[in-house]
C-alpha positions as CSV (number, residue, x, y, z in Angstrom):
1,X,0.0,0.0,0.0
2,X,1.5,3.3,-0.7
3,X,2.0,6.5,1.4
4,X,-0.9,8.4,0.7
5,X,-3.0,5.1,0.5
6,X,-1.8,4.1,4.3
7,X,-2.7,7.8,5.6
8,X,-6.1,7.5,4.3
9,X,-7.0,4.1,5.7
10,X,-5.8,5.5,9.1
11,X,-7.5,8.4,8.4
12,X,-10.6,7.1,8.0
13,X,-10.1,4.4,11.0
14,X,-9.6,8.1,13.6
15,X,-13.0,9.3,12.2
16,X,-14.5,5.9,12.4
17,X,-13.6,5.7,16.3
18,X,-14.0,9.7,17.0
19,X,-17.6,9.4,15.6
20,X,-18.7,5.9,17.2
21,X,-22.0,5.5,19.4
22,X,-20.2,5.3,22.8
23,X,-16.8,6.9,20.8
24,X,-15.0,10.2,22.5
25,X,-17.8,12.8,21.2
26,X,-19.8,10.8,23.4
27,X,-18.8,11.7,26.7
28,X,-21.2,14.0,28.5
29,X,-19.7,14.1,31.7
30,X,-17.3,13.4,34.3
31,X,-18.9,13.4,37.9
32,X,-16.3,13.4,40.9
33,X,-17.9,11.9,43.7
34,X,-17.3,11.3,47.7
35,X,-18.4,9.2,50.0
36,X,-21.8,10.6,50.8
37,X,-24.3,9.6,47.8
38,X,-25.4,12.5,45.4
39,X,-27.2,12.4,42.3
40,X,-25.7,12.4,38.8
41,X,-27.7,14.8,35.8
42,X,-29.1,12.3,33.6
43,X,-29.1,9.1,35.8
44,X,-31.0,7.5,38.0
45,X,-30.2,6.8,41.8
46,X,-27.3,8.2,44.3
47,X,-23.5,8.0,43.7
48,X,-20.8,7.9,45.6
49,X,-17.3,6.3,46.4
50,X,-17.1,3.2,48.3
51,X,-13.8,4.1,49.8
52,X,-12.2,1.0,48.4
53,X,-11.3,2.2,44.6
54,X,-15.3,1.9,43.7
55,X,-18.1,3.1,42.6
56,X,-21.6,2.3,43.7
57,X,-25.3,3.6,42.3
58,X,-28.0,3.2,44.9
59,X,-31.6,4.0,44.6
60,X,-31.9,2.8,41.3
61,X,-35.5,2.4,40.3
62,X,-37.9,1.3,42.6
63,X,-36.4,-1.5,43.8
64,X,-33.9,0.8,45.1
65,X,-31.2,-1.5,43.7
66,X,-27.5,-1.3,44.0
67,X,-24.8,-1.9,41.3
68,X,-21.1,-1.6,42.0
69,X,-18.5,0.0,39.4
70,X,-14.8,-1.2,39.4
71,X,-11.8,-0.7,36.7
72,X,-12.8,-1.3,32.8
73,X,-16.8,-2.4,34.4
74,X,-19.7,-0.2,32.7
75,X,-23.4,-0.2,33.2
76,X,-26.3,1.2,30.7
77,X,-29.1,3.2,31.7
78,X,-31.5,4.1,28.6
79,X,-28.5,4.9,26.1
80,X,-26.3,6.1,28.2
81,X,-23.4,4.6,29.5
82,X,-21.4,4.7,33.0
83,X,-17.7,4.1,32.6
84,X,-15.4,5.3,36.4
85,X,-12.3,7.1,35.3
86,X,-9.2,6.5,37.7
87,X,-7.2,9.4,37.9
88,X,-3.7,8.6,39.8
89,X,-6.1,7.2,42.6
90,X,-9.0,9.7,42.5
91,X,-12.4,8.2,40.7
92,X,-14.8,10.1,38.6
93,X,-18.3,8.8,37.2
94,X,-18.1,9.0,33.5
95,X,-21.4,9.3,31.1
96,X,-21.3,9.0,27.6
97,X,-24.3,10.0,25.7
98,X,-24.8,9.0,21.6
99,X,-27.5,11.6,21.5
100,X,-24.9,14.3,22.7
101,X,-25.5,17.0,19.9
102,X,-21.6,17.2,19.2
103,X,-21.5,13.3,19.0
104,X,-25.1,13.7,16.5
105,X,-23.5,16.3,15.0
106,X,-19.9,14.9,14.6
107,X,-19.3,14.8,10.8
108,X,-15.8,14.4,10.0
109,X,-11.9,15.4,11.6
110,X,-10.7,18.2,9.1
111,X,-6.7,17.3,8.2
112,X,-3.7,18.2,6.0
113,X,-3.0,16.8,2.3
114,X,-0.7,13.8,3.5
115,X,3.1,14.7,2.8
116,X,5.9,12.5,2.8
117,X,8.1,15.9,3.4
118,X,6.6,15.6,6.8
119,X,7.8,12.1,7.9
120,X,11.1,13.2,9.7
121,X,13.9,11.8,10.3
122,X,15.1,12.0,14.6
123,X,17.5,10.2,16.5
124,X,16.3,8.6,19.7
125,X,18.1,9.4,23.0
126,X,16.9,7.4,26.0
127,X,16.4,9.4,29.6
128,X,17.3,7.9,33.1
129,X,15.1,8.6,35.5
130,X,14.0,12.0,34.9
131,X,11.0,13.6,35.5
132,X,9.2,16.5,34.5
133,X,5.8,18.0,35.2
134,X,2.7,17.6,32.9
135,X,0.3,20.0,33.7
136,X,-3.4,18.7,32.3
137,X,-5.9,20.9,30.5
138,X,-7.8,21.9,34.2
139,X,-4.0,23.0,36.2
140,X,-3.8,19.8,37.9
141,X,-0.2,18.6,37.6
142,X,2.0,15.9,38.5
143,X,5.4,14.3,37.6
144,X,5.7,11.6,35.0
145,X,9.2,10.2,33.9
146,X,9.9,10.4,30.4
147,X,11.7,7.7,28.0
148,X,13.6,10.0,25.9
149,X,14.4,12.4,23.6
150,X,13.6,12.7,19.6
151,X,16.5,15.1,18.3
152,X,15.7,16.2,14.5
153,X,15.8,19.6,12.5
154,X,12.4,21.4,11.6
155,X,12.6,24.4,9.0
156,X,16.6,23.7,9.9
157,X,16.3,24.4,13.4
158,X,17.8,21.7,15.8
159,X,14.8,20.8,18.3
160,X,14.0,18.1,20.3
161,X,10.8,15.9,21.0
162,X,10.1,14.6,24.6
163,X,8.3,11.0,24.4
164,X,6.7,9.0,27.4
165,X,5.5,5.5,27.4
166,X,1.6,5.6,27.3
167,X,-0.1,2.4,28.5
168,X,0.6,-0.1,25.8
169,X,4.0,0.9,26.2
170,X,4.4,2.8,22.7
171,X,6.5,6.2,22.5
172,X,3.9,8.9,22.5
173,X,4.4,12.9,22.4
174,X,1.9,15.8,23.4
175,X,2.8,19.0,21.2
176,X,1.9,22.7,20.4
177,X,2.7,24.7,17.2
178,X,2.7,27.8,15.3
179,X,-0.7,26.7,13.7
180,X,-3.0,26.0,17.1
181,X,-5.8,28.0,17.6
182,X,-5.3,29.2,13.7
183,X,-5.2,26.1,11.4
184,X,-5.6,23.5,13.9
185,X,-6.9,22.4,17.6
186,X,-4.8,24.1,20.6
187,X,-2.3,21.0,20.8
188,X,-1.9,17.4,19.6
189,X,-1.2,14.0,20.4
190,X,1.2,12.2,18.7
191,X,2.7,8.1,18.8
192,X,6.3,7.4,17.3
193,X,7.6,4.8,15.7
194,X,9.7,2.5,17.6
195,X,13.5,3.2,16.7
196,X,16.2,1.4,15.7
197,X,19.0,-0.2,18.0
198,X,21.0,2.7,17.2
199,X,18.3,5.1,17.8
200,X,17.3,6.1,14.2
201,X,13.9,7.2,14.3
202,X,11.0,8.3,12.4
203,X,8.5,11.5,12.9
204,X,5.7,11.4,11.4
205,X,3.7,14.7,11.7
206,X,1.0,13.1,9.3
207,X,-0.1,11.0,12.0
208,X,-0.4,14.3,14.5
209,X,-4.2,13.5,16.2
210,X,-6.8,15.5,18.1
211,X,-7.0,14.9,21.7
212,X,-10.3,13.8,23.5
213,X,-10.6,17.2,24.7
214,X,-11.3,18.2,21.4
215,X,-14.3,16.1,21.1
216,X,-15.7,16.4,24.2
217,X,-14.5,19.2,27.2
218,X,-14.7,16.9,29.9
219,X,-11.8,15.6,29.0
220,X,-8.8,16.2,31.4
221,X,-6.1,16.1,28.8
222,X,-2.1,16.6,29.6
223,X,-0.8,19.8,27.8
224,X,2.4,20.1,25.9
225,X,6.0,20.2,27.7
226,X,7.4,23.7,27.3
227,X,10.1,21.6,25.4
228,X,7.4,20.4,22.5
229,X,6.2,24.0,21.9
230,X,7.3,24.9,18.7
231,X,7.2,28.4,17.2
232,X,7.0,26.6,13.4
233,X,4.1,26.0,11.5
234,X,3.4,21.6,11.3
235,X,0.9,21.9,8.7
236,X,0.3,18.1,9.1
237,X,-1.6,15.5,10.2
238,X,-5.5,16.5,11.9
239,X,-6.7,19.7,12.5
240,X,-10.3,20.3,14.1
241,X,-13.1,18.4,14.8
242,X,-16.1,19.2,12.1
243,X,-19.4,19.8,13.2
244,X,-22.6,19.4,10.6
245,X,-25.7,21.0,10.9
């Protein structure tokens, strides 16, 4: 399959999972609870934490039935769905909605022409231990330890591309450029290619995706590293989220 042929296929695989029924435009809400129960817009019963990493519904219907949430669990009431959303430890209630009217109204992720000029070439330098702070789209922050650096030239300017491990263990990047809030969404997401044993790599700004938060603002997204803020247009890869009528 060629280039261009490749981009499109995972092109139209991003729009196929943005636009799903229970897909990221879904999400209607993101309900931090305690331990007293309190209700939840758009859902029956009381919520609250259990105070041992759970989440339990009470009062539901006239039973007054009671349903426990743990880890990847969900429950349905109607069309909507309950999901809990582990945090580093703190636990939200999660509701997606298909009849959201951004998820009904969710027609297609605008993106760049696909350009093999923008698949860059980087060497890969591992870290050791070091840690910097993410800060997420709401000011919370905390420390995460990254796995290296991508070192490669953009409009012939040396810079550098801080990577973590996300949880399938692939080399993933959050980044900002000249284009955000212009030509594209405020910041994007961004997996790498695993390098070589001698730390060739591979950029591929093509592949540069919208973050949940772009779908749906109760999202709690991590923002970009000062050090993956460029200046320079990347007029690649996904733009904006596009709406219908």
């Amino acid at each position: 399959m060629s280039f261009e042929n490749e981009w499109r296929e995972w092109h139209r695989a991003r729009e196929g999972y943005a636009g799903a029924e229970y897909g990221p435009a879904a999400l209607e809400s993101t309900n931090w609870l305690i331990t007293e129960p309190a209700a939840v817009e758009g859902v029956p019963g009381l919520w609250a934490l259990t105070g041992d990493g759970a989440i339990r519904g009470s009062e539901l219907g006239a039973s007054g039935a009671v349903v426990t949430l743990r880890g990847a669990e969900t429950i349905r009431f109607g069309r909507r769905e309950l999901r809990v959303f582990d945090r580093r430890g703190d636990l939200a209630l999660r509701v997606f909605n298909p009849r959201r009217p951004q998820r009904e109204r969710f027609s297609a992720i605008d993106a760049y022409p696909p350009r093999e000029g923008w698949r860059i070439a980087a060497v890969f330098e591992p870290a050791q231990g070091e840690i910097i702070t993410i800060t997420a789209v709401d000011g919370r922050q905390h420390e995460s330890e990254i796995a290296g650096r991508l070192r490669f030239e953009l409009d012939g300017i040396p810079r550098s591309l801080v990577v973590t491990r996300n949880g399938q263990g692939a080399l993933s990047a959050v980044f900002a450029d000249g284009t955000n809030g212009i030509e594209t969404y405020r910041f994007r997401f961004l997996t790498v290619e695993e390098p070589a044993p001698d730390g060739r790599a591979w950029i591929d700004f093509n592949r540069a995706y919208l973050p949940p938060c772009a779908f749906s603002d109760q999202y709690l997204c991590p923002q970009p590293p000062d050090e993956n803020r460029y200046t320079s247009s990347i007029r690649a890869g996904e733009r904006a989220v596009v709406l219908g009528g």
